[in-house]
N, C-alpha and C positions, 0 to 999 in steps of 0.2 A: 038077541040073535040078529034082529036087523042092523044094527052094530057092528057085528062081528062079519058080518056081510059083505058090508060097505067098507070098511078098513082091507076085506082081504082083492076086496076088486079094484080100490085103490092101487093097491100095494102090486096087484096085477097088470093096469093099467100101463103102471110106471116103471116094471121091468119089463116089458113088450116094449113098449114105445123110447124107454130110453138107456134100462143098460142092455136089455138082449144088442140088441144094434152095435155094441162096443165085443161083443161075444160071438158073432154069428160072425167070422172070419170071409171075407169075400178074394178071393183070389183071381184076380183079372188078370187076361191075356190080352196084349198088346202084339199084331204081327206088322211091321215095319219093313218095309222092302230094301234093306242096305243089302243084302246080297254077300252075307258075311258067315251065317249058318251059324252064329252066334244065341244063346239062351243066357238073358240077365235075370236074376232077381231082384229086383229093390224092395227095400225096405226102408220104411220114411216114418217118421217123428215117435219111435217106439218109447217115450217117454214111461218109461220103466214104471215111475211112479205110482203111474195110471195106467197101467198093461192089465188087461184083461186076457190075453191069449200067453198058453203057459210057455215055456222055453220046448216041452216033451210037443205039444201044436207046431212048433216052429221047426223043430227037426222035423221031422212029418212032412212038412209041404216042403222041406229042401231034398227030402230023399223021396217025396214023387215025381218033385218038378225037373230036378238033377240037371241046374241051372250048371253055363260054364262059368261065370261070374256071380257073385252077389256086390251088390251096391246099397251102401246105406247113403239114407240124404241126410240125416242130422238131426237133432233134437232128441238127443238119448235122457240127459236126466238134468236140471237143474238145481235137485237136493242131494249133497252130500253124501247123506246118509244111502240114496239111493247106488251109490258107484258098485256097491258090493252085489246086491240086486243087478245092476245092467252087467257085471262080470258074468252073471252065470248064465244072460243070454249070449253076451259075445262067444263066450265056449263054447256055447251049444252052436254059435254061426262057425266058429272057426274050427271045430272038428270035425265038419263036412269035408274037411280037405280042399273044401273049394276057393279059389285065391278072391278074398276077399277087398273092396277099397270105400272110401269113407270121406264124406266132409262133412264137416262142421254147423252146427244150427243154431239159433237165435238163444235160445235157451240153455245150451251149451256153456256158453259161453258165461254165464248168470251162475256157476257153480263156482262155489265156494272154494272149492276145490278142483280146480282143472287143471291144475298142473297132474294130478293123481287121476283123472281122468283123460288126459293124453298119456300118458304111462301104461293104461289100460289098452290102447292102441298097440302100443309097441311089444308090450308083453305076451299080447294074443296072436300077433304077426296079421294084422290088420293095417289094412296101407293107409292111411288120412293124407291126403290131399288138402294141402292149404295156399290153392292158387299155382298150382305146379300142374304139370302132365306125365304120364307113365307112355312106352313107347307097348302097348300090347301084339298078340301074334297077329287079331284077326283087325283090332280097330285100334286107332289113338283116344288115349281117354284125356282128357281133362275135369280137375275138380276146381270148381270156384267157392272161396270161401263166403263165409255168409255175409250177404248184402247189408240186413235191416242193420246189423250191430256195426257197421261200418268195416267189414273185413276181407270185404272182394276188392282185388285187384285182377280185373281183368286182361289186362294187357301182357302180367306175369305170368297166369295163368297159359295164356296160348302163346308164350314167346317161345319155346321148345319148339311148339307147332309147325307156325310160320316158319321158323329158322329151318326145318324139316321138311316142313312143304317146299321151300324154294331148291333146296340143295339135293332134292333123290323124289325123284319123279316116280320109283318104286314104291316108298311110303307114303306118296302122297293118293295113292290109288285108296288107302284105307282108311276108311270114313272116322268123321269125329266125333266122339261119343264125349259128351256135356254131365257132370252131375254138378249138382248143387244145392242148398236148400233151399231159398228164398227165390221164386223164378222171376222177382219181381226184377234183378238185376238185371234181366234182359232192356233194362231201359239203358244200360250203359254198353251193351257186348254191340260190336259193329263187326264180329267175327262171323265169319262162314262156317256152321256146324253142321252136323247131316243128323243128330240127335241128342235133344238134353230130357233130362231124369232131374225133378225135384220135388217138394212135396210142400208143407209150412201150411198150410189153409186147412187141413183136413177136411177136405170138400162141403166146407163150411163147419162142421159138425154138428152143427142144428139147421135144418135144412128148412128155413122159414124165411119169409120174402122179406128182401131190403134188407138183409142180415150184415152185409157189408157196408151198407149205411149208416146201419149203427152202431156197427164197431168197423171202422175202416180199416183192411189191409192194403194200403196201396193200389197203382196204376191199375195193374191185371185186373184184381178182383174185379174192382170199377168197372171194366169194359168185360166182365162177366165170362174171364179166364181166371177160374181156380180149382178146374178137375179137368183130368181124363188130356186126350191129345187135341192139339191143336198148332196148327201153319201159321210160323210167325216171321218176321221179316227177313232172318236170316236160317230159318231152318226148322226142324220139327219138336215140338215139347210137349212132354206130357209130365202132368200133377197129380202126384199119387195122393188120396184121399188121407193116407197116414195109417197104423196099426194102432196107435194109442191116442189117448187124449190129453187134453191140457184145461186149465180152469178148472172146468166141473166134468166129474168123471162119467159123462154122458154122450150122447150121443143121440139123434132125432131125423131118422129116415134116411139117416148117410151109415153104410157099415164098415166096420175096420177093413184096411186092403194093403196086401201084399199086393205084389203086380211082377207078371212073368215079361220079358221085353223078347220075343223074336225078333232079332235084326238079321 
């Protein structure tokens, strides 16, 4: 009996502490004063693989939140076999009606098949950004590809921008909204933004000290930027915690997060 005890408080223990946390869906609001009357949703490193929130959850918070945008940051699925799995959340994103856009994630990039993965893009009427900008009604978006794997160009990225800033002093009133995955790329951007969207860290996912120590994510982490919003040299950023996980399908005092953006 004491046996059977101790194996069940174990076993208790260890979904409290570390899948509930991958399950218990946290939905943060972010209110950003661009004065645009704008509602984004993002969604950041939904690595299918390791999704614990279902597609019918994710409808759910799109038809309470009745975002004008969704924004995914990247890191859908780096196993093949997964693409057919991350189709039936894209659906479930793209029958919202709501005009969807997307860059690209470290992991992404790692599939085996990304050619049938960018196809997946296209089929769903899902915009991907790869270092381009969209001219929107309320803001300018720009999307940067992902840094770590070497596939940000920044400069291409906001060359629409500039060229638009300089020539119609109308659209330059409308602030510039940044997605991307990797926010580490802010080491390279010398652009003027008024807001960027990324994710990559999932707000450590094991929330235990000097965690970036020993396993290093670059610059940011380092100086103890890899969640939530913060004022960076050229404008305002915030890191979404992520909805899925990666390595081990766990998670340790940090919870999965969607994030609402009022701007």
């Amino acid at each position: 009996m004491y046996i059977v005890l101790t194996i069940i408080s174990v076993f208790a223990i260890y979904y409290f502490f570390l899948i509930f946390p991958t399950q218990w869906l946290k939905i943060e609001h972010i209110h950003q004063p661009l004065n645009t009357g704008v509602r984004i949703l993002q969604i950041s490193d939904l690595h299918v693989d390791m999704l614990r929130i279902s597609p019918a959850k994710l409808r759910a918070i799109i038809e309470r939140c009745a975002p004008d945008y969704i924004m995914l940051t990247g890191d859908y699925t780096s196993k093949s076999s997964s693409i057919s799995r991350l189709e039936r959340y894209f659906k479930t994103i793209a029958e919202s009606q709501i005009p969807v856009y997307a860059v690209l994630g470290n992991h992404d990039y790692q599939n085996a098949h990304f050619t049938q993965l960018l196809e997946l893009f296209e089929k769903l009427d899902i915009v991907l950004l790869r270092n381009e900008s969209r001219q929107l009604k309320e803001i300018q978006l720009v999307g940067i590809d992902d840094y770590s794997t070497g596939h940000s160009k920044v400069s291409d990225a906001f060359s629409s921008i500039n060229t638009i800033l300089e020539r119609n002093v109308t659209v330059q009133s409308k602030p510039v909204v940044v997605i991307t995955h990797d926010p580490n790329v802010l080491t390279t951007v010398k652009n003027h933004y008024d807001y960027m969207m990324a994710g990559h860290f999932h707000g450590k996912q094991f929330n235990i000290p000097f965690f970036f120590r020993l396993k290093p994510k670059g610059v940011l982490p380092a100086k103890g930027v890899y969640k939530g919003l913060h004022k960076m040299e050229y404008g305002m950023l915030y890191i979404s915690k992520g909805i899925g996980q990666t390595g081990l399908n766990n998670r340790f005092m940090v919870r999965s997060e969607v994030t609402i953006h009022d701007l």
